[in-house]
C-alpha positions in Angstrom: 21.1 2.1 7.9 22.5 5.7 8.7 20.7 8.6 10.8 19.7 11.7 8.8 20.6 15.0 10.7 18.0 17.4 8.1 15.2 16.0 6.9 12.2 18.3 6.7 9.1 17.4 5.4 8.3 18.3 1.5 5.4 20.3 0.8 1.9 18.7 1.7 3.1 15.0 1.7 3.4 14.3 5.5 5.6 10.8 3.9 7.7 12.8 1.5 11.0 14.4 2.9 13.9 16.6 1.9 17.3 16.9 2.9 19.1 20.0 0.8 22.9 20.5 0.8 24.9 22.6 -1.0 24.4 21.8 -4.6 21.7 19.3 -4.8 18.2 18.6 -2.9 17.5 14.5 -2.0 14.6 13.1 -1.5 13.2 10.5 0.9 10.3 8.7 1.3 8.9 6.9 4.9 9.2 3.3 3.9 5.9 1.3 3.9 7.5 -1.6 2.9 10.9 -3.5 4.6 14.0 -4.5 3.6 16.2 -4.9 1.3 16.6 -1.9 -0.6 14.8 -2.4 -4.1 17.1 -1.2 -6.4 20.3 -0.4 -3.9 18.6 2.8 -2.5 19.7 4.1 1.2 18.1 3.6 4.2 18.0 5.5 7.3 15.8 5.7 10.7 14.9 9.5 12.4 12.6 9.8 15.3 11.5 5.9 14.9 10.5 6.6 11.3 12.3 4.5 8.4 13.3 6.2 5.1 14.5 5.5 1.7 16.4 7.5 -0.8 13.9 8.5 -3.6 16.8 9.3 -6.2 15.8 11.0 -9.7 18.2 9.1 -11.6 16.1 6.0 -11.0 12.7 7.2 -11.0 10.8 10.3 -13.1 9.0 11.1 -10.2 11.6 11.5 -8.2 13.2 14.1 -11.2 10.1 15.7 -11.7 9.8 16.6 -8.0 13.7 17.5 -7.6 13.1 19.3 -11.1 10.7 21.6 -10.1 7.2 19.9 -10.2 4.0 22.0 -8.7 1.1 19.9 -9.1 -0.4 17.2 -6.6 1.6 14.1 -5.3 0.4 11.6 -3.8 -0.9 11.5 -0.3 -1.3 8.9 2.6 -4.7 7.3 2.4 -4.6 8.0 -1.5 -5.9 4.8 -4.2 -3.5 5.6 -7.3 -3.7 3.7 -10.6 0.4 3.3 -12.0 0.2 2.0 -15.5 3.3 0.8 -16.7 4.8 -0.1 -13.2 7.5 -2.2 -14.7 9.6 -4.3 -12.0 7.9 -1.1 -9.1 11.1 1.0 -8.0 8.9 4.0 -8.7 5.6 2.6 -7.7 7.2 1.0 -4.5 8.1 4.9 -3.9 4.3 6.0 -4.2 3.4 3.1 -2.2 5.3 4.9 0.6 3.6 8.4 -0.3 -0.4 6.9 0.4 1.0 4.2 3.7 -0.8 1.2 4.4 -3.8 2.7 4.5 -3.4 4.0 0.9 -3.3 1.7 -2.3 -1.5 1.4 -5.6 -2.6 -0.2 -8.4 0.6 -0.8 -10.2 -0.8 -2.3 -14.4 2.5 -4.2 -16.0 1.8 -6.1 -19.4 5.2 -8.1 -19.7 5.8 -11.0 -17.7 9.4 -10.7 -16.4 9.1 -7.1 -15.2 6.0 -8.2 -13.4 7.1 -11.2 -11.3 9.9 -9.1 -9.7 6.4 -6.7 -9.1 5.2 -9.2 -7.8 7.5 -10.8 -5.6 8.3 -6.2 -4.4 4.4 -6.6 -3.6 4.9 -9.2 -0.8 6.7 -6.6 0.9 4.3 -3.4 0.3 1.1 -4.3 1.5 -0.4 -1.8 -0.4 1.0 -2.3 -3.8 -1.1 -4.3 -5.6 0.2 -6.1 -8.9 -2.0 -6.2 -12.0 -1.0 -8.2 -14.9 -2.7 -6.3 -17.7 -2.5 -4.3 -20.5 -2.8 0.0 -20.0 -4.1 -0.1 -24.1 -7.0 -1.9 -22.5 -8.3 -0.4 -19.3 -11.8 -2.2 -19.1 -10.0 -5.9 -19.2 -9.0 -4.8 -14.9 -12.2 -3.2 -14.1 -12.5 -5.9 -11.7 -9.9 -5.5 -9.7 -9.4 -1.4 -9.7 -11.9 0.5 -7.9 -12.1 4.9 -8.4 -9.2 6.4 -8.0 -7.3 9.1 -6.4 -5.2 9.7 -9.1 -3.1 8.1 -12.2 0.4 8.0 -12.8 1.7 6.7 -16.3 4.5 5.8 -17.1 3.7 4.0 -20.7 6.3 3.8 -23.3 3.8 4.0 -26.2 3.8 6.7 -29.4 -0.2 7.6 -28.3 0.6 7.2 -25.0 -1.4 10.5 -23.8 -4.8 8.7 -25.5 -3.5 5.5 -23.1 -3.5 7.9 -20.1 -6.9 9.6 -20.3 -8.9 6.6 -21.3 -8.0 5.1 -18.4 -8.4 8.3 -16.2 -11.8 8.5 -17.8 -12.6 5.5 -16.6 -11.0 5.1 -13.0 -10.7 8.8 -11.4 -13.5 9.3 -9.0 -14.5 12.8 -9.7 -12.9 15.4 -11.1 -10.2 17.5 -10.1 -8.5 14.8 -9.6 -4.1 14.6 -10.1 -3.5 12.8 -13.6 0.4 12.3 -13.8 2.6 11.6 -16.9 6.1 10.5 -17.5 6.3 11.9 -21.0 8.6 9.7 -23.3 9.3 11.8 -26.2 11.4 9.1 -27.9 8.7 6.6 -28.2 6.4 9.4 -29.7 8.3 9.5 -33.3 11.2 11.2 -34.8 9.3 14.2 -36.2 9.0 16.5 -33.9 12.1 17.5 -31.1 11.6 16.6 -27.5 10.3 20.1 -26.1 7.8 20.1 -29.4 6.2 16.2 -28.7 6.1 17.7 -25.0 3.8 21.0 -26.3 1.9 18.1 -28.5 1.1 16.4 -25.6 0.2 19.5 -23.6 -2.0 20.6 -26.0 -4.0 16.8 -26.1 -4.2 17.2 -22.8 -5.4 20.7 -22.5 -9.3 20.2 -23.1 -9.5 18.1 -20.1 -6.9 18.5 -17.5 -6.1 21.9 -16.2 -2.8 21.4 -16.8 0.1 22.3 -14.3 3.7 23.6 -15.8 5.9 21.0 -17.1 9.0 20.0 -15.9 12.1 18.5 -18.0 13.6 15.9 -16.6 16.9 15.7 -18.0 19.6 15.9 -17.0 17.7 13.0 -15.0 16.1 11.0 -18.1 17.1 12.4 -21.5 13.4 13.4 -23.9 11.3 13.0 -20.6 8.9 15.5 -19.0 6.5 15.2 -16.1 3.8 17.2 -17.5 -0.3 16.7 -16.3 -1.9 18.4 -13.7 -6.0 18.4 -12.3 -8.7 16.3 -14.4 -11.7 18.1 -15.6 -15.4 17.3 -16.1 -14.5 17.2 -19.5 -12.3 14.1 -18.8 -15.7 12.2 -18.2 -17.5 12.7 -21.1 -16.8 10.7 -24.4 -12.9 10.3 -24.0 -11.9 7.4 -27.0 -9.9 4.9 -26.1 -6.3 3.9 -27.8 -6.8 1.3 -30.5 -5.5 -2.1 -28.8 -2.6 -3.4 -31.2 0.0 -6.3 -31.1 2.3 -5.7 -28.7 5.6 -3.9 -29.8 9.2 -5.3 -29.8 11.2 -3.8 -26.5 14.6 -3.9 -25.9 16.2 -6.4 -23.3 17.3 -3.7 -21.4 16.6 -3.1 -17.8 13.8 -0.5 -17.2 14.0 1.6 -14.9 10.5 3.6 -13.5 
C-alpha cells in the first residue's frame, strides 16, 4: 500500500475520492472489502481510511465519472440492483460507494463469471451474488428487495427494455438513479454509435428524466453512460424483454 498526499472527496459521495494531477483526474473509492486487489488495482491508507484505485479503463463507471457524468452515484447506506455484474470489479467498486451498511445486488447469468462473484462476495459483505437472468427480473423477486437504484451493465441488442423492466419492478419510488452502460456494439450494425446512443435516449425519455450522456471512449470504444432520475411513468405498464435462448459470447475476459 502507498499514502495518498491529495485526495479530496468527489462530489456528494462521502466514499468516492479524487486525486487530480496535471493531465488526468484518478479516482478512489474507501474499500469495504479487504485484500487482495481484484483485478491488480492500487491500494493506499489516509487518515486510517483504506482506498482503491477506481480506474476507467476497467470499469464504465469509473469512465463515465472521469468522463464527465452529472447524475446520481451511489451513496453509503444505498440498496443498488447491478445486472450484469460479471466476475464484480465494477460492482465491488459500488459496493464501496453504499459501505457495509449499504447493499448490492450484483444479477450474473453465466456460471464462470459468477463463481469468481462469488468467491469477491466473501470479501464484500455487502455484495450480494445472484445467479439469474436480467431478461427475467421476477425469477429473483425473492431475494431483491426495492431499490435505491439500478445500474446495467447488459450486453444485449434490447438492452434498454432489460433495464426498465427491471427498474419497474425493483426501484422503490420514483425519482430514483437508473444507470446504463450503453453497449452500442451489441445493439446492431445499423445505426453508428452516437445514433444507437440517441435511440436509447429517446426509449428512455418517457420515463426517466434523463441526465446528459457521457462517451466513454477513449475508455471503452461504442460505450455511453447515459440514464438519469426514474419517473412515475416508469411504474405504470412498462413490458418486459421477451426471454430468449441465451446468445453465444466470446471467451474473452469481461471486464465491468
Amino acid at each position: 500500500m502507498r499514502r495518498a498526499r491529495d485526495l479530496r472527496p468527489f462530489r456528494e459521495s462521502p466514499r468516492l475520492a479524487e486525486a487530480r494531477g496535471a493531465d488526468r483526474t484518478e479516482l478512489w473509492t474507501e474499500t469495504a472489502g479487504t485484500l487482495p486487489p481484484v483485478y491488480g488495482e492500487r491500494w493506499l491508507e489516509r487518515r486510517g481510511r483504506t482506498y482503491r484505485a477506481f480506474e476507467p479503463g476497467r470499469s464504465k463507471l469509473s469512465a463515465g465519472i472521469v468522463r464527465g457524468w452529472s447524475g446520481d452515484l451511489p451513496v453509503p447506506g444505498d440498496r443498488w440492483l447491478y445486472l450484469g455484474a460479471a466476475s464484480g470489479t465494477t460492482a465491488s467498486h459500488v459496493a464501496d460507494l453504499v459501505g457495509r451498511e449499504g447493499r448490492v445486488y450484483a444479477v450474473e447469468r453465466s456460471l464462470r463469471p459468477f463463481a469468481r462473484l462469488a468467491a469477491l462476495a466473501e470479501r464484500w459483505p455487502g455484495l450480494l451474488p445472484i445467479l439469474g437472468d436480467a431478461r427475467d427480473p421476477r425469477r429473483y423477486l425473492t431475494l431483491v428487495p426495492q431499490v435505491d437504484g439500478v445500474y446495467a451493465d447488459v450486453a444485449q441488442p434490447d438492452q434498454i427494455e432489460i433495464v426498465l423492466a427491471n427498474a419497474a419492478l425493483y426501484l422503490s419510488a420514483p425519482e430514483r438513479p437508473v444507470l446504463i452502460a450503453l453497449k452500442t456494439p451489441s445493439m446492431g450494425r445499423d445505426l453508428s454509435a452516437a445514433g444507437h446512443a440517441r435511440l436509447a435516449e429517446a426509449r428512455l425519455a418517457p420515463v426517466v428524466d434523463l441526465e446528459p450522456s457521457v462517451k466513454l471512449e477513449p475508455f471503452h470504444r461504442g460505450h455511453f453512460l447515459v440514464g438519469g432520475r426514474a419517473r412515475g411513468e416508469l411504474f405504470r405498464e412498462v413490458p418486459g424483454p421477451a426471454v430468449s435462448p441465451p446468445r453465444a459470447r466470446s471467451r474473452g475476459r469481461r471486464r465491468r
